[in-house]
C-alpha positions as CSV (number, residue, x, y, z in Angstrom):
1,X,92.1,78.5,90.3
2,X,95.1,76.5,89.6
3,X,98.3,76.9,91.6
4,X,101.6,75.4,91.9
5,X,101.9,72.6,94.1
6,X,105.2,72.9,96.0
7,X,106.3,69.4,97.1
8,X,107.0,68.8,101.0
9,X,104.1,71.7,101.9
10,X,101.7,69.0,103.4
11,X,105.0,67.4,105.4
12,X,105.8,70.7,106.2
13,X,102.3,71.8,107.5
14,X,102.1,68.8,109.7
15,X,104.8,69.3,111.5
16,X,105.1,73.2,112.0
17,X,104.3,74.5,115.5
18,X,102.1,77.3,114.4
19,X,99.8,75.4,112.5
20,X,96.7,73.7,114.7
21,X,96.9,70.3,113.0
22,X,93.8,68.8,114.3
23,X,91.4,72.2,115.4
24,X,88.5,70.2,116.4
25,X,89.8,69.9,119.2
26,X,89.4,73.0,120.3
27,X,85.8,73.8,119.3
28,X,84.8,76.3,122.8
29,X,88.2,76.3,124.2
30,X,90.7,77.9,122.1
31,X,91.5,80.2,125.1
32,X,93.8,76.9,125.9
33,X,95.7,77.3,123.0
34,X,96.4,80.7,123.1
35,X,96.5,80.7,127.2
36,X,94.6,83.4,128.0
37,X,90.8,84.7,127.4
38,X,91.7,87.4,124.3
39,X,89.2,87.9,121.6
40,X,89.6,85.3,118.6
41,X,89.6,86.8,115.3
42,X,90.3,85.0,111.6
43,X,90.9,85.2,108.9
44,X,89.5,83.2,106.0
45,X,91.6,82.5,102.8
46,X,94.7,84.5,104.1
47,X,97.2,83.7,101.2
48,X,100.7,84.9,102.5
49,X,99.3,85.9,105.4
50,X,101.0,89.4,105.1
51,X,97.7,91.0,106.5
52,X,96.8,88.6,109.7
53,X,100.6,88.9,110.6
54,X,100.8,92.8,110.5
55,X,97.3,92.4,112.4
56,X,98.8,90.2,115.7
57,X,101.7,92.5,116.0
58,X,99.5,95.6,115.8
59,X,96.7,94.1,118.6
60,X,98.8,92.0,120.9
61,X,95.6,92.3,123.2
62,X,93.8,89.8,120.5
63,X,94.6,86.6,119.0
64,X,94.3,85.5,115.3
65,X,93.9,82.2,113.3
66,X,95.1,82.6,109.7
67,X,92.8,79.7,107.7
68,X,94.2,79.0,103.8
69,X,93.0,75.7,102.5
70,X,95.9,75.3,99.8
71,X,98.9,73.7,101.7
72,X,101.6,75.4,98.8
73,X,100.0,79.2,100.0
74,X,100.1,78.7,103.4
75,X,103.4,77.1,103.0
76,X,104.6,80.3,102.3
77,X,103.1,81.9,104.9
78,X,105.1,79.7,107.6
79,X,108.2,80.8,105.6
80,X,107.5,84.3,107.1
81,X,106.0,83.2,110.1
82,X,108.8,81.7,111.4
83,X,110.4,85.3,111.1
84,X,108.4,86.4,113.7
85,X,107.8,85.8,117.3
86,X,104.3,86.7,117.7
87,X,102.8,84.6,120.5
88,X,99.1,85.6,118.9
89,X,98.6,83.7,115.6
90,X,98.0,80.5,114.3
91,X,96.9,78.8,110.8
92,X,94.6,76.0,109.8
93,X,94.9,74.5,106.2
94,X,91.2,73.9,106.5
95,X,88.1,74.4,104.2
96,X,85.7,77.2,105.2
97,X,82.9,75.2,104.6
98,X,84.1,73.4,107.8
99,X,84.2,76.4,110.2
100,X,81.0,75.2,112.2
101,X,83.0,72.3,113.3
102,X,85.5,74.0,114.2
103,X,84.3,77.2,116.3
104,X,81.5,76.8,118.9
105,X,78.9,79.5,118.5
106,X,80.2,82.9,119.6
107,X,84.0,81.5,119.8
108,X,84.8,83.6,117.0
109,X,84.4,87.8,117.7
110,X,85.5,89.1,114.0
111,X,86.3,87.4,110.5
112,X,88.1,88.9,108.0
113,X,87.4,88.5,104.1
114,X,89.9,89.9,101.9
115,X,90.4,89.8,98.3
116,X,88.6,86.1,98.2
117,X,88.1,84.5,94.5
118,X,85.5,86.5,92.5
119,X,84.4,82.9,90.9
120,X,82.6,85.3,88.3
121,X,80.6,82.1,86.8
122,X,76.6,82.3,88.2
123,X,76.7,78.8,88.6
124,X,79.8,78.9,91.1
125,X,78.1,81.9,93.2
126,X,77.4,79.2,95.8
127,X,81.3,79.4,96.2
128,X,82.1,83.1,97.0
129,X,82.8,83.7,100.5
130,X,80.0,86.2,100.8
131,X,77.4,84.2,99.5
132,X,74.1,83.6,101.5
133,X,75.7,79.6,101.9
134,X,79.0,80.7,103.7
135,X,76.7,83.6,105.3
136,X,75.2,81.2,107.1
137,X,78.3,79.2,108.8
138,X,79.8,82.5,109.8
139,X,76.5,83.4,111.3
140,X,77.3,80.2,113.7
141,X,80.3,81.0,114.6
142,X,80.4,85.0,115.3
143,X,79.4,86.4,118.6
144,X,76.4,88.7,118.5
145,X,77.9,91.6,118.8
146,X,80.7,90.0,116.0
147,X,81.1,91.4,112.4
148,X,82.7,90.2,108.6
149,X,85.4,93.0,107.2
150,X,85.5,92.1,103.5
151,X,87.8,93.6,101.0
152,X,88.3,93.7,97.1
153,X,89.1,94.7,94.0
154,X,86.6,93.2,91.9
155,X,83.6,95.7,91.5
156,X,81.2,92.8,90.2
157,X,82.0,90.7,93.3
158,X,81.2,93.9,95.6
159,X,78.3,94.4,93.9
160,X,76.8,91.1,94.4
161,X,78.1,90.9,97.9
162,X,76.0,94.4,98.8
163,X,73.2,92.1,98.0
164,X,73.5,88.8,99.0
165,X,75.1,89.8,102.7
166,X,71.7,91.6,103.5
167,X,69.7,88.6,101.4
168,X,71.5,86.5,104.2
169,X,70.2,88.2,106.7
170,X,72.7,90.5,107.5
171,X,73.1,94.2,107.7
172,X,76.0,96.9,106.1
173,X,77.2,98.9,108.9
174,X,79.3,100.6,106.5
175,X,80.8,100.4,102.7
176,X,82.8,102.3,100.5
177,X,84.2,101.4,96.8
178,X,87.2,103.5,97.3
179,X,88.6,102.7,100.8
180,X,91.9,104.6,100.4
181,X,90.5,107.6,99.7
182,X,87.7,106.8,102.6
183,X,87.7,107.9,106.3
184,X,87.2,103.9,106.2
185,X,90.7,103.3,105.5
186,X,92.1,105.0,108.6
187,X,93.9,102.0,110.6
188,X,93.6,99.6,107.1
189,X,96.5,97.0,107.0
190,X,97.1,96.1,103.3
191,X,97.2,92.5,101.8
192,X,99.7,91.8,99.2
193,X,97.1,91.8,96.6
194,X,95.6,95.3,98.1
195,X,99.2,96.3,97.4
196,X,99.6,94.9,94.5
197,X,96.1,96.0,92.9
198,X,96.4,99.5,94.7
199,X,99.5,100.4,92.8
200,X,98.3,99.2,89.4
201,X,95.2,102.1,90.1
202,X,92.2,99.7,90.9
203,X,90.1,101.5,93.6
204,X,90.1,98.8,97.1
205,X,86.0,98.2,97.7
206,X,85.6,97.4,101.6
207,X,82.2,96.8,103.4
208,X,81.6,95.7,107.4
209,X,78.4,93.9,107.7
210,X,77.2,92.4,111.2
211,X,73.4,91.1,112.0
């Protein structure tokens, strides 16, 4: 995936108050951060982070961590950020590979995965964010009772993630391949791509897995 690098984003990412700059130091106290004892959830590969935005003003009673690895995207989600005064939300320009670093076990009580890159190549599968590899670092980092919300518009990526989530380990508490016209989609809270992809007549695919 090749995107536009927009000069000054790492500068800006360094310096901006709602981004945790070094999150390591955090791992099992996050509840510092945020000052208070609120559920954690994130959300990996947020893009604009339209959806984890609408998300922490919706549920004030939880607190979120937007995580986008490419400084230019999340760049633009600071732009919006800054709009807002949401006491609930941070980013991390991290990779996701990293998360077990980051969260001690059970730090973490839901993850959201929406509209990730299909990487529709076999030999990239070890790349999707549902695959048995990044499976395994969520399953580090969720508490037991925790589950993974993924959403997309790429049929072929569903269908491999209805087998590879349970391959993991894992179990589908619920799935659909046409959320908006699903009782699933009561409460949903629409990325831009969902919009985007939604208006253009692609049926949203949405599954909730936990273990």
């Amino acid at each position: 995936m090749r995107l536009r690098h927009i000069r000054g984003a790492e500068e800006a990412i360094e310096i901006s108050p709602y981004v945790i700059g070094q999150p390591e130091q955090y791992r099992g106290s996050f509840r510092s951060l945020f000052g208070d004892d609120h559920p954690i959830a994130i959300e990996v590969g947020m893009g604009k982070g339209r959806f984890i935005m609408e998300m922490a003003a919706r549920y004030p009673e939880k607190n979120f961590i937007g995580i986008e690895r490419y400084s230019s995207v999340l760049l633009r989600a600071l732009q919006k950020r800054q709009e807002l005064e949401l006491p609930n939300i941070y980013f991390m320009c991290v990779d996701a590979r990293d998360l077990a670093e980051i969260f001690a076990p059970g730090e973490v009580e839901r993850i959201y995965l929406n509209f990730s890159d299909p990487w529709p190549k076999d030999r990239h599968a070890k790349r999707r964010l549902t695959s048995p590899e990044f499976m395994k670092v969520y399953d580090r980092i969720l508490k037991q009772d925790g589950q993974v919300e993924f959403k997309t518009d790429n049929q072929d990526l569903f269908s491999y993630s209805l087998e590879s989530i349970p391959g993991a380990g894992w179990r589908i508490d619920a799935s659909t391949r046409d959320l908006h016209h699903d009782p699933m989609c009561e409460g949903n809270v629409m990325t831009e791509y969902e919009m985007k992809f939604s208006s253009m007549g692609n049926p949203i695919c949405k599954l909730i897995a936990s273990r």
